[in-house]
C-alpha positions in Angstrom: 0.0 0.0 0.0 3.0 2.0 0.7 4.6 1.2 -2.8 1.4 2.1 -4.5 0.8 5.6 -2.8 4.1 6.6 -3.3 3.8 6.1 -7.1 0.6 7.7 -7.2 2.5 10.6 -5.4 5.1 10.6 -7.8 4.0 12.8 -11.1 5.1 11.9 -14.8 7.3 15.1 -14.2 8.9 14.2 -11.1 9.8 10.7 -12.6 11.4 12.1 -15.3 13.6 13.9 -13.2 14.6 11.2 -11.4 15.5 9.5 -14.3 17.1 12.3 -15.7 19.2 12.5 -12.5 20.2 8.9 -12.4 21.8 9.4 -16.1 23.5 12.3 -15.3 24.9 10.7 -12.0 25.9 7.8 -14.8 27.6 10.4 -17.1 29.7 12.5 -14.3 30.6 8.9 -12.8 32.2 7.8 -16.2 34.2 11.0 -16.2 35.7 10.9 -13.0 36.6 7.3 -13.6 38.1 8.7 -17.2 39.9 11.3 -15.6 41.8 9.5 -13.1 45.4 8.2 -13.7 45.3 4.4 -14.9 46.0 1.8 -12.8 47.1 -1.8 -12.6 46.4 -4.9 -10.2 48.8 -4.3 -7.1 51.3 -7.3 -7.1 50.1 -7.6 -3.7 46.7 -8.4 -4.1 47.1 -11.9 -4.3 49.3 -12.4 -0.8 46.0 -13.4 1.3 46.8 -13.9 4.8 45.8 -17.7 5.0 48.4 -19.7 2.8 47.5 -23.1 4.7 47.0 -26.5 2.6 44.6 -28.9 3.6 44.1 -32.3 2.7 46.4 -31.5 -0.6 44.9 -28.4 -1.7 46.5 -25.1 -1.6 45.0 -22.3 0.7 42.5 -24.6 1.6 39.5 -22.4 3.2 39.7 -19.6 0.4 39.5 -22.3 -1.7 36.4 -24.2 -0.3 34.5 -21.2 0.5 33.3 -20.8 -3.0 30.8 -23.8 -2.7 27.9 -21.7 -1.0 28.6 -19.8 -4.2 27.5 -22.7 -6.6 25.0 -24.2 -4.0 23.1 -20.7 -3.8 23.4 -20.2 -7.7 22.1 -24.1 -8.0 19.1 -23.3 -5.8 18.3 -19.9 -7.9 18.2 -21.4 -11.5 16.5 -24.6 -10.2 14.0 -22.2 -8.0 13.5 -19.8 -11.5 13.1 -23.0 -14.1 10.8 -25.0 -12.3 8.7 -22.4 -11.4 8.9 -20.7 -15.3 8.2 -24.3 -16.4 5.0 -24.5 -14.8 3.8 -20.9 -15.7 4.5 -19.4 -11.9 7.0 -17.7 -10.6 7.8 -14.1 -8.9 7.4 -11.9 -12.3 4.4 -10.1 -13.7 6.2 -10.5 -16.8 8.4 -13.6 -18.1 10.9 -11.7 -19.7 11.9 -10.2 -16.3 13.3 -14.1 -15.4 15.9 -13.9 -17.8 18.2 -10.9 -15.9 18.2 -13.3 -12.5 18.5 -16.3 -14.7 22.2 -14.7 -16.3 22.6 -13.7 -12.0 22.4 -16.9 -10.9 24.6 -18.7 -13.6 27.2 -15.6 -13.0 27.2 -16.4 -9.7 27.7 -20.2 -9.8 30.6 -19.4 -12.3 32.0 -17.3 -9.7 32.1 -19.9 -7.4 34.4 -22.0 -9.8 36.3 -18.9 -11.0 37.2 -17.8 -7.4 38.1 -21.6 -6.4 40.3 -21.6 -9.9 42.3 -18.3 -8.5 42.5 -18.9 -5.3 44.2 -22.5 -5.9 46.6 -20.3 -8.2 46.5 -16.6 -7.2 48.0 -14.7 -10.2 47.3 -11.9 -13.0 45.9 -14.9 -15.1 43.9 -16.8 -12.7 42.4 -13.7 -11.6 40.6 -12.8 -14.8 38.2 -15.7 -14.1 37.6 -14.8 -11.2 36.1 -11.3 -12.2 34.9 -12.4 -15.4 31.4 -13.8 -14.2 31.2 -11.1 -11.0 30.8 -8.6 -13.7 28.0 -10.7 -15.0 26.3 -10.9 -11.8 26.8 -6.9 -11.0 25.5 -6.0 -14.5 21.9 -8.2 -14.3 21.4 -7.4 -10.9 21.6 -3.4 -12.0 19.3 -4.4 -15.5 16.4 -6.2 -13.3 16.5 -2.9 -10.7 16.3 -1.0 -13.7 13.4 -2.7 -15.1 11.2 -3.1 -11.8 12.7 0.5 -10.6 12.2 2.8 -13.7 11.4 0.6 -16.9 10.4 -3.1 -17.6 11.4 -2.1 -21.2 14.3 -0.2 -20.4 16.2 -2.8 -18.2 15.4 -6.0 -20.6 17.0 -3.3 -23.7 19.8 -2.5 -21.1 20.5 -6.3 -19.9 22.8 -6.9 -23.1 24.9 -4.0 -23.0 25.6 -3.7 -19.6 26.3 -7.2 -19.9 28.9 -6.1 -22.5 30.3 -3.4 -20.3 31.0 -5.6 -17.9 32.4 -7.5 -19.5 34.7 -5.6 -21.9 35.9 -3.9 -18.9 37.6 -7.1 -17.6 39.1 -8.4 -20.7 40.4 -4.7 -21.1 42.6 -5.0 -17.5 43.5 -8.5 -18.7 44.9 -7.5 -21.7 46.7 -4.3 -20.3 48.3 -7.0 -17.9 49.5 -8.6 -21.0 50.8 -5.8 -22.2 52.3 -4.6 -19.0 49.7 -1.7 -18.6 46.9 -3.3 -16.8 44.2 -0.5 -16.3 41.1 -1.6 -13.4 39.6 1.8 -14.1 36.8 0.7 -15.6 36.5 -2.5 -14.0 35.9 -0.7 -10.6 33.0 1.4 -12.6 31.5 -1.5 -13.2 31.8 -2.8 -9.6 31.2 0.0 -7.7 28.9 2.3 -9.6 26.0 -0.5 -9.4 26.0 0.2 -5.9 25.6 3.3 -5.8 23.0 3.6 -8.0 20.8 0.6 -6.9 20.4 2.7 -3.6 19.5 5.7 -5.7 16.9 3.4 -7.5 15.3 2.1 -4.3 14.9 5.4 -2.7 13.6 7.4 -5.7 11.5 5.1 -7.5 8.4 2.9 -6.2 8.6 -0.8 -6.7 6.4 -3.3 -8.3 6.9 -5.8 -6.2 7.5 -6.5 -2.3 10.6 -7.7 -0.1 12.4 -4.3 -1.0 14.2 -5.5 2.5 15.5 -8.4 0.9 17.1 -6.4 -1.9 18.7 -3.8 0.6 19.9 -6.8 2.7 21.3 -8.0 -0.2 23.9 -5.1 -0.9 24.1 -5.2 3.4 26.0 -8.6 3.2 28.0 -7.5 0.3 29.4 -4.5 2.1 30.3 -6.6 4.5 32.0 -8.5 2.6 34.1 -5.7 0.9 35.0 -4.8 4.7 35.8 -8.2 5.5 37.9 -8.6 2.6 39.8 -4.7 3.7 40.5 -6.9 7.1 41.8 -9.8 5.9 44.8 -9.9 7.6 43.5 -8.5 10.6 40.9 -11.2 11.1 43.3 -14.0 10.6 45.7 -12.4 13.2 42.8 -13.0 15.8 43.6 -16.5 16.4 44.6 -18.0 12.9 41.2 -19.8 12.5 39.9 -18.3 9.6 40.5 -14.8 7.6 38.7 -11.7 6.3 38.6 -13.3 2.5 37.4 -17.0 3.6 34.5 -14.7 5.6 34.0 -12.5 2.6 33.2 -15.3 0.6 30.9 -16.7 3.0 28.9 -13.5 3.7 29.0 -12.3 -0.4 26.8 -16.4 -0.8 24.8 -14.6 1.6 24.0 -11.4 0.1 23.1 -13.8 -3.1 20.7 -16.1 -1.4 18.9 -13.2 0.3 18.2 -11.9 -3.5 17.0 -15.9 -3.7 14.9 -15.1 -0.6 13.2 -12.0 -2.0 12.2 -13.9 -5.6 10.9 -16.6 -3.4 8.7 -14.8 -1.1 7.5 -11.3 -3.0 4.4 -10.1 -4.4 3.0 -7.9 -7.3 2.1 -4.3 -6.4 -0.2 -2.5 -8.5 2.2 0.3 -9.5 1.5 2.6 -12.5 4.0 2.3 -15.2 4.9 6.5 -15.7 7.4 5.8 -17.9 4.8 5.2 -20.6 3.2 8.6 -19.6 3.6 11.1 -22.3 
């Protein structure tokens, strides 16, 4: 009731505005990310704090921690194709399934990219490692886009910020290559998603419920970027277990609560004012 007074609140005018402000916010954060100096992977990066092997494999938990990954992705397509093979499912419209469909598998594939690096930790393992995130990032941004502002909009939007994504990691990769890795872009497309998805949530009324869900969502995968930051930290605590073994776990989490909102929400009759002349 909320959802549906707030749209009826908002006026054709005001939504365009909003809109309008969300591009712009797109345009000036591509510039800044332009204007700043290039950069490549720190060397570094790959040093995690827990090196142990277990039962043969190399830094065992980092390693291992990527399951919930593929178990949460494996629950998300089986949840979305049984459900789209009987004609239910959490969408008003079918074509909405396809955005968390490409989610789920990006996230399963991060599960066995992550595992791949983290048995190896280098430049080239890394780049399937980020390869499927981006994948995951982009169709989480194209299905907020479609509920948030446009159904049309996000399902014209899914392919090509599917291609941002990405282009922006094979573009670090092959600076790496060629001894000039660049992660500008790549931390657009990492970090401007949420930012924006935020934006989206406060300015723009949903169509369905479990908006929680969604907002919980990005919770556990701030988290995880802090947990990550702390890595070494943690692990100093006592040597049980370190910031990126925890990161893993609590980024699985932030997935399965987006599983948790599909499973549970509801339609809300919200006017569509982006077909409003």
């Amino acid at each position: 009731m909320e959802a549906t007074q707030q749209a009826h609140d908002l006026t054709p005018r005001a939504f365009r505005i909003r809109v309008l402000l969300i591009v712009s916010l797109g345009i000036a954060a591509i510039g800044v990310t332009l204007s700043l100096p290039p950069f490549a992977q720190d060397p570094t990066y790959h040093h995690f704090a827990d090196q142990r092997n277990m039962l043969g494999i190399p830094h065992f938990l980092n390693v291992v921690s990527n399951a919930p990954f593929i178990l949460v992705a494996a629950l998300g397509l089986t949840v979305l194709l049984l459900r789209g093979a009987h004609g239910q499912g959490p969408f008003m419209d079918p074509s909405e399934r396809w955005a968390f469909l490409i989610l789920f598998a990006g996230v399963g594939l991060t599960g066995f990219g992550s595992g791949y690096y983290h048995l190896v930790p280098n430049k080239a393992t890394l780049f399937w490692d980020r390869l499927p995130m981006t994948i995951a990032f982009m169709s989480l941004f194209a299905s907020i886009i479609a509920e948030r502002i446009s159904l049309s909009a996000g399902r014209s939007l899914l392919l090509p910020l599917l291609a941002v994504g990405i282009a922006s990691v094979i573009n670090w990769h092959l600076g790496e290559v060629r001894g000039a890795g660049d992660l500008r872009l790549y931390g657009f497309v990492q970090y401007f998603p949420l930012l924006a998805i935020p934006l989206l949530v406060l300015l723009f009324p949903p169509r369905y419920t479990r908006t929680a869900d969604l907002l919980g969502a990005l919770g556990w995968y701030g988290l995880a970027k802090v947990l990550e930051l702390l890595d070494a930290q943690i692990f100093a605590l006592g040597n049980l277990v370190s910031g990126h073994t925890l990161k893993h776990l609590a980024s699985a989490l932030g997935t399965y609560w987006i599983l948790r909102m599909l499973k549970t929400r509801r339609p809300l009759a919200v006017p569509d004012l982006s077909t409003v002349p």
